[in-house]
Backbone as CSV, one residue per row, in Angstrom:
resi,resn,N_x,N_y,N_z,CA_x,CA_y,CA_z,C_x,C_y,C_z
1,UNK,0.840,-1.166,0.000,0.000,0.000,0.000,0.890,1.236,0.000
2,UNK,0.526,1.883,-0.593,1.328,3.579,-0.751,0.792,4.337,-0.135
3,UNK,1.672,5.665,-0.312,0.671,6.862,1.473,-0.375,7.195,0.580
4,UNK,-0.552,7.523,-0.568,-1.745,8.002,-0.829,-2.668,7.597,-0.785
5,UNK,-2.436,5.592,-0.661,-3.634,5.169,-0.359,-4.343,5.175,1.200
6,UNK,-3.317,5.477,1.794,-3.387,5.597,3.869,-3.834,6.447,3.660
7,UNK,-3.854,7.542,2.910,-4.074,9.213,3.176,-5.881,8.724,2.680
8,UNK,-6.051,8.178,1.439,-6.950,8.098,0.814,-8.083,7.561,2.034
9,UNK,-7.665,6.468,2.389,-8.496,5.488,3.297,-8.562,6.205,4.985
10,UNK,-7.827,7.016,5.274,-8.074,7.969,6.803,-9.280,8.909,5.993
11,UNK,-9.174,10.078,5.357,-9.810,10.538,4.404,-11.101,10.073,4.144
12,UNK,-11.547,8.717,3.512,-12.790,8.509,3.705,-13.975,8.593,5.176
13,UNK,-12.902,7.558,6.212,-12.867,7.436,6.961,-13.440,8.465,7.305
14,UNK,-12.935,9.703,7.479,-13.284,10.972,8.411,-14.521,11.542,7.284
15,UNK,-14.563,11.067,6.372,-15.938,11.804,5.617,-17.282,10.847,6.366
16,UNK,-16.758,9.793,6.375,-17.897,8.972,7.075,-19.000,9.264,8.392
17,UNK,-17.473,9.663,9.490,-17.956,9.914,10.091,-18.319,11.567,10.273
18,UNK,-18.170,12.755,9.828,-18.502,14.064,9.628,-20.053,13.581,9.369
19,UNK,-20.554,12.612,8.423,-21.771,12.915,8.107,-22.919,11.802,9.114
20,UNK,-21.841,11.237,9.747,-22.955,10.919,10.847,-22.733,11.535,11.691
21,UNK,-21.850,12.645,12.069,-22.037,13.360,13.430,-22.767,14.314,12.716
22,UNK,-23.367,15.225,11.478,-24.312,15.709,11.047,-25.860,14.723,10.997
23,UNK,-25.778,13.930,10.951,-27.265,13.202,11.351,-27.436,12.951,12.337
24,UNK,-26.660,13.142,13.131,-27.258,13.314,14.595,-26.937,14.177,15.437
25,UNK,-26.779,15.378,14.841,-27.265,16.904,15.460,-28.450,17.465,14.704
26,UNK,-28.580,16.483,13.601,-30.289,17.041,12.965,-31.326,16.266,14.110
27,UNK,-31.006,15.062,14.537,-31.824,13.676,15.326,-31.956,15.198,16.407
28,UNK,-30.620,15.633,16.949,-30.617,15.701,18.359,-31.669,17.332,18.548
29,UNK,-31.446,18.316,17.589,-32.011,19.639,17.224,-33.569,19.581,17.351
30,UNK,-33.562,18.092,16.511,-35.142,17.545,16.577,-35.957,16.962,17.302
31,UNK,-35.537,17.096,18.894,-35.972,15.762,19.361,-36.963,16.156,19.949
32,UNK,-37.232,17.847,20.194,-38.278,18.158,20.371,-39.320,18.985,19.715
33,UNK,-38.886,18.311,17.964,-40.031,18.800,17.278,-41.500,17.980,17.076
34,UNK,-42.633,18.818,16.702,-43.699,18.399,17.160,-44.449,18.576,15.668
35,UNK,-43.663,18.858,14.696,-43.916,18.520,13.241,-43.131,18.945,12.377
36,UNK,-42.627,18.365,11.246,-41.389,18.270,10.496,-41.816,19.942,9.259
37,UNK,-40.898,20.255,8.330,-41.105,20.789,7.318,-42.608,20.486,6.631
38,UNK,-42.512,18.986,6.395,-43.176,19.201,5.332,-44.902,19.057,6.167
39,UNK,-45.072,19.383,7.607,-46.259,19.480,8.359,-46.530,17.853,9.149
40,UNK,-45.752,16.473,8.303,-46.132,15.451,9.330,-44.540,15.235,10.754
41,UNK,-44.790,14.550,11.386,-43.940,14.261,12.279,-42.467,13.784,11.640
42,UNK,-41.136,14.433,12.547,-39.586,14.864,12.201,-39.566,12.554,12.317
43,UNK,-39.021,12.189,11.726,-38.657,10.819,11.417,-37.179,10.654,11.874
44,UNK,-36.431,10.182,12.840,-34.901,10.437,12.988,-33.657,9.781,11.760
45,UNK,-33.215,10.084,11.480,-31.753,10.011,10.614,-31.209,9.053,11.072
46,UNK,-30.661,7.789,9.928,-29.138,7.149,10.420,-28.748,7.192,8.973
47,UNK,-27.365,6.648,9.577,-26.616,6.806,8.452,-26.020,5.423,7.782
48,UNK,-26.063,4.973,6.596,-25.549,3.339,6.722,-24.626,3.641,5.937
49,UNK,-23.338,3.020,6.407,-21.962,3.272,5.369,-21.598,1.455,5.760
50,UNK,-20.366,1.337,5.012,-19.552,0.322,4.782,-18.388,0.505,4.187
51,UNK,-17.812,-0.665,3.510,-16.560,-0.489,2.709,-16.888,-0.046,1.344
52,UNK,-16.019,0.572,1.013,-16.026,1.683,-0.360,-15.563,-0.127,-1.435
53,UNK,-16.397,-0.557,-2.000,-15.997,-1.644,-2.983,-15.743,-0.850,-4.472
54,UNK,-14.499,-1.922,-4.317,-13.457,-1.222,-5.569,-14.355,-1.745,-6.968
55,UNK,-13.999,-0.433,-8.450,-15.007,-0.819,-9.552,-13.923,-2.132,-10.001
56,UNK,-14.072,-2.292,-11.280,-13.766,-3.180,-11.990,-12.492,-2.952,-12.461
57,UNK,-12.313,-1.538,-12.818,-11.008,-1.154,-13.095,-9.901,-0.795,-11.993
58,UNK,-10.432,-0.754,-11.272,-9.053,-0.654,-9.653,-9.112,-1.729,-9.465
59,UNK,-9.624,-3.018,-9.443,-9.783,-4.360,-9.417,-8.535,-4.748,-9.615
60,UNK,-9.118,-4.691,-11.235,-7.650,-5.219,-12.639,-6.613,-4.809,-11.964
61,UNK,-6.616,-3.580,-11.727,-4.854,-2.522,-11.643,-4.429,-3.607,-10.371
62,UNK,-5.630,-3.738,-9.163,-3.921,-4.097,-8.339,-3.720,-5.328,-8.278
63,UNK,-2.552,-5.193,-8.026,-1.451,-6.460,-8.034,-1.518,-7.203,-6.675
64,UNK,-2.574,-7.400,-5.150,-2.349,-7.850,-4.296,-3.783,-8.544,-4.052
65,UNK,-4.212,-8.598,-4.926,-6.421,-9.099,-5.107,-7.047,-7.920,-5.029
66,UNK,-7.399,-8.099,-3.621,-8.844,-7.080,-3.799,-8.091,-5.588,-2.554
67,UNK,-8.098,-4.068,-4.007,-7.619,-3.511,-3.233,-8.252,-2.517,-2.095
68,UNK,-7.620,-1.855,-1.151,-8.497,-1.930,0.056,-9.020,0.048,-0.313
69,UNK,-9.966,0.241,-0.399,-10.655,1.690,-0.981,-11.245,2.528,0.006
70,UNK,-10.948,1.557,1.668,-11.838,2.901,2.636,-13.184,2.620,2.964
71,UNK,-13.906,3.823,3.101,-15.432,3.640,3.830,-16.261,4.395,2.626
72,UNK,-17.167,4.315,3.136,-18.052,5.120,1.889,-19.489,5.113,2.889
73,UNK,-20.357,6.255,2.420,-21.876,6.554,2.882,-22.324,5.732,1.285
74,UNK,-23.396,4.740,1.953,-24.805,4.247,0.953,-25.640,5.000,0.918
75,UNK,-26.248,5.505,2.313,-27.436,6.238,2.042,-27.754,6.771,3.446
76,UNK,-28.316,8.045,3.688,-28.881,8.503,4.814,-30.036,8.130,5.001
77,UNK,-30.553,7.691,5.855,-32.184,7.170,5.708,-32.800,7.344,6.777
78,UNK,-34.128,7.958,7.166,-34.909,8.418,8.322,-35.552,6.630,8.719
79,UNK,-35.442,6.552,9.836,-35.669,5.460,10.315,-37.135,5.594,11.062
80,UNK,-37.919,4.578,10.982,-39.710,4.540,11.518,-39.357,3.816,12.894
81,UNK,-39.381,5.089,13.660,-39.732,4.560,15.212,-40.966,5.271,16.201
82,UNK,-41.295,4.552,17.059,-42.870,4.879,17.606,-42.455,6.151,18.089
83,UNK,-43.365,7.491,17.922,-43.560,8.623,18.401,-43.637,8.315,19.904
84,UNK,-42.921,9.673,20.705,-43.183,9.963,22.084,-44.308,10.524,22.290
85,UNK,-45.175,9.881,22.953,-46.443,10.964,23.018,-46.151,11.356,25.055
86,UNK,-46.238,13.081,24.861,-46.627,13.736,25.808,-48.011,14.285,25.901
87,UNK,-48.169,14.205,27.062,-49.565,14.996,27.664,-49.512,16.500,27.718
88,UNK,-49.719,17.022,26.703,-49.824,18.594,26.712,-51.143,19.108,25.938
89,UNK,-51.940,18.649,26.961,-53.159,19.568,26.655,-53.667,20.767,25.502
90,UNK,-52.798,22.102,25.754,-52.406,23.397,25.415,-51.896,23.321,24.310
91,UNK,-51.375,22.752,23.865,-50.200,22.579,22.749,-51.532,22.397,21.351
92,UNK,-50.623,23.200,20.592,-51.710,23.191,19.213,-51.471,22.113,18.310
93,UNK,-50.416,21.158,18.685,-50.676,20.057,17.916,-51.227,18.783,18.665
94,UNK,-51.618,18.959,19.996,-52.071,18.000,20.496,-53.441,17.510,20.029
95,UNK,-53.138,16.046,20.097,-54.701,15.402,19.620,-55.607,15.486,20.247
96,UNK,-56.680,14.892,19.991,-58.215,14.991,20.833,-58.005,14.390,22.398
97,UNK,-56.925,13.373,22.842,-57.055,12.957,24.026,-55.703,13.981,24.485
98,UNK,-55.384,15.002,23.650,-54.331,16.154,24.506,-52.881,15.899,24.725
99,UNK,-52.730,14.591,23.757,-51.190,14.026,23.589,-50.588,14.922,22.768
100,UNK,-49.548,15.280,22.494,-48.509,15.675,21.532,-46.988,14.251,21.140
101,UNK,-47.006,14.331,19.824,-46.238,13.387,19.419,-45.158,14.297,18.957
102,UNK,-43.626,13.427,19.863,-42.782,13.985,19.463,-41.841,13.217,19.025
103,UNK,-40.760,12.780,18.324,-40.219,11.790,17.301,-39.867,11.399,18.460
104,UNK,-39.452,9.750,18.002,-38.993,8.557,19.278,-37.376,8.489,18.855
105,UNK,-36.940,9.896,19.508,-35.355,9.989,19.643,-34.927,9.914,21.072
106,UNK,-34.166,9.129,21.042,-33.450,8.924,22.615,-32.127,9.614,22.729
107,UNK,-32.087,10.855,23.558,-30.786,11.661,23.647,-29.462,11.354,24.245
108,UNK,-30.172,9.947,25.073,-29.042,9.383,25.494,-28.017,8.676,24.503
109,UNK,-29.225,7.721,24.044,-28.333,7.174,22.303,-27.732,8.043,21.307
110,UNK,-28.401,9.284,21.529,-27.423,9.911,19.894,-26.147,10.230,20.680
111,UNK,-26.351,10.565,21.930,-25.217,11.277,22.872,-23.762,10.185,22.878
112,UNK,-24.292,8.565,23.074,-23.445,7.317,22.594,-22.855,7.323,21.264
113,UNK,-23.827,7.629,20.097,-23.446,7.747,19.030,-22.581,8.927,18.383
114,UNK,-23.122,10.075,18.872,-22.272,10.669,18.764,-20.910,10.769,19.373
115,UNK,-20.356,10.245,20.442,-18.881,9.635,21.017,-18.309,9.071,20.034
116,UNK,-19.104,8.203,19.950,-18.381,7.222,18.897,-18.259,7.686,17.442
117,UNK,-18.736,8.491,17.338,-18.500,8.923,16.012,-16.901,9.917,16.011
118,UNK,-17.077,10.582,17.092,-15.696,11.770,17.416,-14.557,10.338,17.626
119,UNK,-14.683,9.225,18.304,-13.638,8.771,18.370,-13.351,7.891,17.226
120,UNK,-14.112,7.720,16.298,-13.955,6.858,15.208,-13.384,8.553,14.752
121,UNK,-13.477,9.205,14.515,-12.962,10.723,13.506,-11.222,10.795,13.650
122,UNK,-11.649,10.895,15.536,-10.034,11.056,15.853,-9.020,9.988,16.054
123,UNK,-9.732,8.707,15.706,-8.630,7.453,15.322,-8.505,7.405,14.231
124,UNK,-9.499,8.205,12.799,-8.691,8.216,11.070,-7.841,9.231,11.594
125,UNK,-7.905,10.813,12.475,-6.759,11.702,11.762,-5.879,11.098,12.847
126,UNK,-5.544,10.246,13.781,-4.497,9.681,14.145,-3.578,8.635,12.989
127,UNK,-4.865,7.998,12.668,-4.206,7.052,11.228,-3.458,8.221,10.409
128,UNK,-4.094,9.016,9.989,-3.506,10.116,9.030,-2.142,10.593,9.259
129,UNK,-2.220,10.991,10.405,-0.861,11.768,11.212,0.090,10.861,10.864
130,UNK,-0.039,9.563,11.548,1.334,8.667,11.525,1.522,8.679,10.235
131,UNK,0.373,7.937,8.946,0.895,7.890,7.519,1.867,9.420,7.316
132,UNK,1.501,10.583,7.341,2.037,11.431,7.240,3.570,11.377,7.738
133,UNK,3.760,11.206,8.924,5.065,11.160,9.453,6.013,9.805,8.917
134,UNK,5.081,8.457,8.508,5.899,7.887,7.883,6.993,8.175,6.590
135,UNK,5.842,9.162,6.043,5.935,9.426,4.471,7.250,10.408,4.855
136,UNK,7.197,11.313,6.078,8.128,12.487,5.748,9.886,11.664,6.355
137,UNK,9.720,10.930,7.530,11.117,9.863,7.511,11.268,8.804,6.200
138,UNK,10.811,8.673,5.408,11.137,7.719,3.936,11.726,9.098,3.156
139,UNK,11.015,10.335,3.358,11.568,11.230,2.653,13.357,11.477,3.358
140,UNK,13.147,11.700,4.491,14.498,12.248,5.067,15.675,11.110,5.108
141,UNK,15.289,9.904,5.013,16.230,8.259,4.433,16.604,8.708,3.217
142,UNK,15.427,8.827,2.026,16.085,9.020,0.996,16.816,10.268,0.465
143,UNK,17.152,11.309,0.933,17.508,12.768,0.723,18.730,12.375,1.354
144,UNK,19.664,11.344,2.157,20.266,11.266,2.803,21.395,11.704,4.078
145,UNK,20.584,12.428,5.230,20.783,13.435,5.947,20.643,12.679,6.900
């Protein structure tokens, strides 16, 4: 593997997770909304990623099987979970028995998820750093100093 591909694969890595710590400061912003944009109830965000699978032509090229390409986002997708219903009478979206439905986000979980997302971030730019520092001692070996 070459640095550009370490650089390449920290790099995804940290795109991965940037956009799930953005889906769950939309989850978390939302957790006490009581109707979305488009007027029905806010639906919470996840994010499903995996391995970035190589096309057909990075296939061919490498020389070691199957070469390794990183993480990649599939798709952001609002996930169907049972509404919180509160008792708020007053409230202008409450129903006839005076409930208000508010999306079934748990702040404790995004609060988990979001950890884990900062420490999955700051173990690619740790990956990054070292590739970096490898790359600059191969430089200072070969310059011979």
């Amino acid at each position: 593997m070459n640095f550009f591909q370490a650089f390449q694969i920290s790099a995804s890595g940290m795109a991965v997770e940037k956009t799930r710590l953005d889906a769950i400061a939309v989850n978390l912003a939302n957790v006490n909304s009581s109707r979305g944009a488009s007027g029905g109830g806010f639906k919470p965000l996840r994010v499903v990623s995996g391995e970035r699978m190589p096309s057909a032509f990075d296939a061919a090229l490498s020389r070691s099987g199957t070469p390794l390409m990183g993480a990649q986002v599939y798709e952001v997708r609002h996930v169907d979970v049972p509404d919180r219903l509160v008792y708020e009478p007053g409230h202008p979206d409450a129903n006839a028995r005076g409930f208000v439905a508010y999306p079934g986000i748990s702040t404790v979980n995004e609060m988990v998820n979001l950890i884990g997302a900062v420490r999955s971030y700051e173990a690619n730019v740790a990956a990054m750093n070292a590739t970096k520092s490898m790359a600059l001692k191969a430089l200072e070996m070969g310059s011979g100093k």
